[in-house]
C-alpha positions, 0 to 999 in steps of 0.5 A: 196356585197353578194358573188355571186358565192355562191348565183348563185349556191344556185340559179341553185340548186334551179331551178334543184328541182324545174325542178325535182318537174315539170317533176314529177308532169307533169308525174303524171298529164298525166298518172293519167289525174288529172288536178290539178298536170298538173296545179301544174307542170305549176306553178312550170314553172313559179316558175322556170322561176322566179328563174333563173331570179334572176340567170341571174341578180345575174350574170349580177351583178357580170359582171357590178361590175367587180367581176373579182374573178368570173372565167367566168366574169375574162374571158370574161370581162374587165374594158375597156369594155362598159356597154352594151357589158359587159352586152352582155359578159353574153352569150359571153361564153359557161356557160353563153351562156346554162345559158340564153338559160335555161333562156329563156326557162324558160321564154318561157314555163311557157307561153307555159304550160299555153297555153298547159292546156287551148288548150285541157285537155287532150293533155296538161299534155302530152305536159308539162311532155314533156317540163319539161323533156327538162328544166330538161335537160338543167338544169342538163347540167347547174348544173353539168357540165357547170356552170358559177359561179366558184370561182378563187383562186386569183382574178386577177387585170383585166378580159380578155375580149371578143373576139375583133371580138365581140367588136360590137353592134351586140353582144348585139342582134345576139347571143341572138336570135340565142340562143333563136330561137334554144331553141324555137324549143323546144316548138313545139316539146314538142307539137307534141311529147305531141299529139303523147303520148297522142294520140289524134289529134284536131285542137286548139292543131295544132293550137297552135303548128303552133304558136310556131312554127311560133314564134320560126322560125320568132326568127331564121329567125331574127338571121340568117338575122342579123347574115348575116349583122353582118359578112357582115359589121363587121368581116371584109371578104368581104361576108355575109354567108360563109357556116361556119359549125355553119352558116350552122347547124343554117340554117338547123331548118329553112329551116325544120320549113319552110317546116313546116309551109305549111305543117300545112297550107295544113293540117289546110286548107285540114286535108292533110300533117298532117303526114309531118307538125309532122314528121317535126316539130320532125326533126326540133328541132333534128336538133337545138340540133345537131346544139347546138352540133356542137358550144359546142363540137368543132368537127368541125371547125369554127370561130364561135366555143366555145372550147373543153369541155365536154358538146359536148358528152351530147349534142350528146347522147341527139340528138341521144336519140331524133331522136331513141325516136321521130322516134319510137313514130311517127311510132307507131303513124303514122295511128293515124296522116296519113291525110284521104284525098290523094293529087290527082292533081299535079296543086294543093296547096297542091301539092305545098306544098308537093314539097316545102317539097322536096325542102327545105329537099334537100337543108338542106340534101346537107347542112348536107352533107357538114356539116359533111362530114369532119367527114365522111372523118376522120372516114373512110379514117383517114384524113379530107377533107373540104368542101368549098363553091363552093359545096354548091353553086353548089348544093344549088343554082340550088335548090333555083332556083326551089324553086323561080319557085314554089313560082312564080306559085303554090300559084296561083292555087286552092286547090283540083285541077286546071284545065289546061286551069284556070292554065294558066290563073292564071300563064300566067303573071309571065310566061310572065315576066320570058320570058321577063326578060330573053330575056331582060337580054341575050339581054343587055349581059348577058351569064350565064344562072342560074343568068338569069333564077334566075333573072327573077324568082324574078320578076315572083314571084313579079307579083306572088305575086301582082296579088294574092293580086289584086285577093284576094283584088277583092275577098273580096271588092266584099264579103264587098261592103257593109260594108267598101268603101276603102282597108284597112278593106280587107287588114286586113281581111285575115291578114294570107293571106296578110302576106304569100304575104309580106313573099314571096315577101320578100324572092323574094327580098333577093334571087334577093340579093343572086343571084346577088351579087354571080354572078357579084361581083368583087374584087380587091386588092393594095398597094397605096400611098397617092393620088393613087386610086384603081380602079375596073369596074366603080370606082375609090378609092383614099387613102388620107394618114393615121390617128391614135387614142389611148385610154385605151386598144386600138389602131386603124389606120384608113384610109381615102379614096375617092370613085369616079365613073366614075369621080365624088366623091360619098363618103368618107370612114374611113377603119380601123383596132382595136388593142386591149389591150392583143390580139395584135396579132389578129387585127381586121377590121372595114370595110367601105361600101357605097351604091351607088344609083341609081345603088345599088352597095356596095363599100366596103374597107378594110385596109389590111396593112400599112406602119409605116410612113403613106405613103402607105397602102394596100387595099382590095376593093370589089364591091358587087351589090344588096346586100342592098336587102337582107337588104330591103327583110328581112324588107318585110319579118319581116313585113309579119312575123309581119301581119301574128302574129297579131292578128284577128278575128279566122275563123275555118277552113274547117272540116275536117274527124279527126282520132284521135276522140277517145284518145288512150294509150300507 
């Protein structure tokens, strides 16, 4: 077998001159405008891209051989482990995680270079030079500081292995896309910042900014979902996000691509916000750098941390240089991108979107807050002090409260303005079903007035969302009578508009997951013998006795239970808990969910402890309502996500006054 270790540095080296080559040629290309060196530095994208292909196979090798004399592969690898979750075990580590990562990228940009040159000449070469500084970064970090391929002295008989709360499926997806969404921020901002040096502003360079955008933010959105489940049904603690610093530094690009995203509708629909739609675009990827800082350095504590290293400094002088550097040219550039037509009328879209903005902002202001506020603490008083969840819930949730309450009403008013009589005809339906809900709600028992209110804001943003569709459906069956006798050819006309529809309604349906799930749950725990139940509100679980099983490197005792509600058997479950081989002392929890239905509660069991002869165990049981919903949002989600990428017929939008007609230097 080729020795892999020298052959995966021949190969690192070789990507970094490359990188080198496509950041000078990229340079030349946009100050010397010579489309020729633009279009080299593009090619040396894919060049590059197809180097570190070979890289990430070469090292998929070494890990699928059980080449133990790799350092990398000896500690997060072991004959014991499954093809895939030893395939997965590539980025189960802090080399091999900034490896794919640059892989990616890689991959991402020599599409992304291509798209750059063909969406305008003269924006484009800015764009690349911008994207291959990023990739010369990464590499250098790669190349010479945090490479996986390093030779150990004396190979040892059997790898470590992974982490036995990583021993799932979900490693084969979750860490990937968190990975893949954090480095595709990467891609807008290379398109902003291009537009900013180059200082010039069209709509298909916007255009395509939004779509990456889109991409990179649809990529996150997937890990933050499966990430939520993966917790939910794997690690064992009873909830699916517990505002972990990693959880919450991969929340905070989204929540600002968000704001993002109606930021560039408003400016693509009305040339508004298009200040805003840069501006967020910068601090979105500023914030998935901080957030890569925080899992490479360690600062801060979490489950979810790589160890201490000497990537995190890099990575935060990296941050710092991008907020400086990105600050100071939106400035400069700030009259070129302000947008010429003012937001004049409260009732308004685009009035809608500019509070979306807040909203989302504030949420990820408190999440930062929280996030960093034990540095704070250290830096200024010489201790600690964590912050836990009841503060995130505390200042969170009423926010997402007012953000449900926007989405249930400002969708429905026009652009420009909306006269008061036309808005309460457009939202007197959703303000009805709020009312309705609510007093339904008291009325059946019902006494804490946030969960109510956010209760009956769901289902206001579902009527919201139905008769906007109805609407838009009457509209264009109206402008086709002739042309098509069913639905679907409308449906499919205004796929951007049917797909924010699906979004919406899906995020209705995961908040209604959220919201409940918080405040109803229930839990209990107890010792029981063979034949004794624990019960908790309407239900009742039996433990059955105990069963184990041993195979190479793992032992696993299993529980087998009975799930009654009020009486009748609805389901049998198997808690467990996994010993494995050389982590004995970190046992991990294979928990048990049923889905009751029709009421939509999940049973959940845990194994807490044993007896040795089997005669008794302990078990923790949690009765979580609605959560299935975050489950059922998420698909609706996906699917709008889905619609609005499709592909359609391209309209221009509205004209619109363009303050950058004329390309200006620096």
């Amino acid at each position: 077998m080729p020795d892999l270790v020298d052959a995966g540095r021949l190969g690192l080296g070789i990507a970094f001159g490359v990188a080198v080559l496509q950041v000078l040629l990229g340079l030349a290309g946009a100050l010397r405008r010579t489309p020729e060196l633009s279009r080299s530095a593009a090619n040396a994208a894919s060049v590059q891209a197809a180097v570190l292909t070979v890289v990430v196979a070469g090292l998929a090798a070494g890990f699928l051989a059980r080449d133990f004399s790799i350092q990398f592969v000896a500690d997060h690898s072991s004959s014991a482990m499954p093809t895939g979750l030893t395939i997965a075990a590539l980025w189960g580590g802090q080399e091999g995680s900034l490896l794919f990562w640059t892989w990616s990228m890689s991959l991402f940009a020599a599409v992304a270079t291509r798209r750059m040159l063909t969406a305008d000449g003269v924006v484009g070469p800015h764009g690349i030079a911008v994207l291959s500084g990023l990739q010369l970064f990464f590499l250098g970090v790669l190349v010479f500081t945090s490479s996986p391929f390093s030779r150990l002295v004396a190979a040892p008989a059997e790898g470590r292995g992974l982490n036995p709360l990583l021993w799932d499926s979900g490693m084969q997806i979750h860490p990937p896309l968190l990975l893949s969404g954090y480095m595709s921020f990467g891609l807008p901002f290379a398109f902003a910042v291009g537009l900013l040096t180059a200082g010039r502003v069209t709509q298909p360079w916007l255009r395509e900014m939004r779509n990456w955008m889109l991409l990179a933010w649809a990529i996150q959105s997937a890990g933050l979902l499966l990430g939520a489940w993966w917790a939910y049904r794997v690690l064992g603690w009873g909830g699916y996000w517990g505002w972990d610093p990693v959880e919450n530094v991969a929340l905070l690009p989204w929540l600002v691509a968000t704001a993002y995203l109606h930021s560039a509708l408003a400016q693509e629909r009305r040339g508004q916000l298009r200040a805003w739609a840069i501006g967020l675009v910068l601090v979105t990827y500023a914030l998935a750098i901080f957030g890569t800082f925080v899992v490479r350095s360690g600062i801060l504590s979490s489950v979810h941390n790589f160890a201490l290293s000497d990537v995190g400094p890099i990575f935060f002088v990296f941050v710092g240089a991008l907020l400086i550097l990105s600050a100071a040219l939106f400035i400069y550039r700030l009259p070129l991108i302000r947008s010429d037509e003012p937001i004049t009328d409260i009732a308004s879209k685009e009035a809608g979107f500019l509070i979306n903005n807040l909203l989302m902002l504030a949420i990820a202001a408190a999440t930062f807050w929280g996030t960093v506020f034990p540095l704070i603490t250290e830096i200024v008083q010489g201790a600690r002090i964590a912050v836990g969840p009841p503060f995130y819930t505390q200042v969170n949730v009423p926010l997402l409260v007012a953000t449900l309450g926007l989405l249930a009403v400002w969708p429905l008013l026009a652009w420009r303005r909306t006269s008061l009589r036309a808005a309460w005809r457009a939202t007197r339906w959703p303000i009805a079903t709020l009312v309705v809900v609510s007093v339904l709600l008291a009325v059946l028992g019902m006494r804490d007035g946030l969960p109510i209110i956010a209760i009956g804001l769901t289902a206001a943003v579902a009527v919201g969302v139905a008769l906007e569709y109805v609407r838009s459906l009457r509209a264009g069956l109206a402008r086709r009578r002739e042309a098509t006798s069913g639905p679907y050819p409308i449906m499919v006309g205004n796929r951007r508009r049917l797909g924010s529809y699906l979004v919406h309604l899906g995020i209705a349906i995961l908040a209604l997951g959220i919201i409940a799930s918080a405040a109803f749950s229930q839990e209990t725990a107890a010792t029981v013998e063979r034949g004794e139940a624990v019960s908790l509100g309407s239900y009742d679980v039996v433990f059955q006795g105990l069963r184990s099983s041993v195979q190479p490197g793992l032992n696993t005792v299993v529980a087998e239970v009975e799930v009654f509600r009020d009486g009748a058997l609805i389901d049998s479950l198997s808690p467990s808990r996994r010993i494995h081989a050389g982590w004995e002392n970190q046992p991990t929890a294979d928990v048990a969910v049923s889905t009751t239905l029709p009421h939509l509660d999940d049973v959940y069991v845990l194994l807490s402890s044993w007896d040795q002869s089997g005669a008794s165990a302990t078990l923790r049981l949690l009765i979580n309502p609605l959560v299935v919903l975050l489950w059922i949002g998420g698909i609706v989600y996906f699917v709008g996500i889905l619609v609005i990428a499709w592909p359609a017929e391209r309209r221009e939008p509205a004209a619109f006054p363009d303050a950058a007609a004329q390309p200006a230097a620096l």
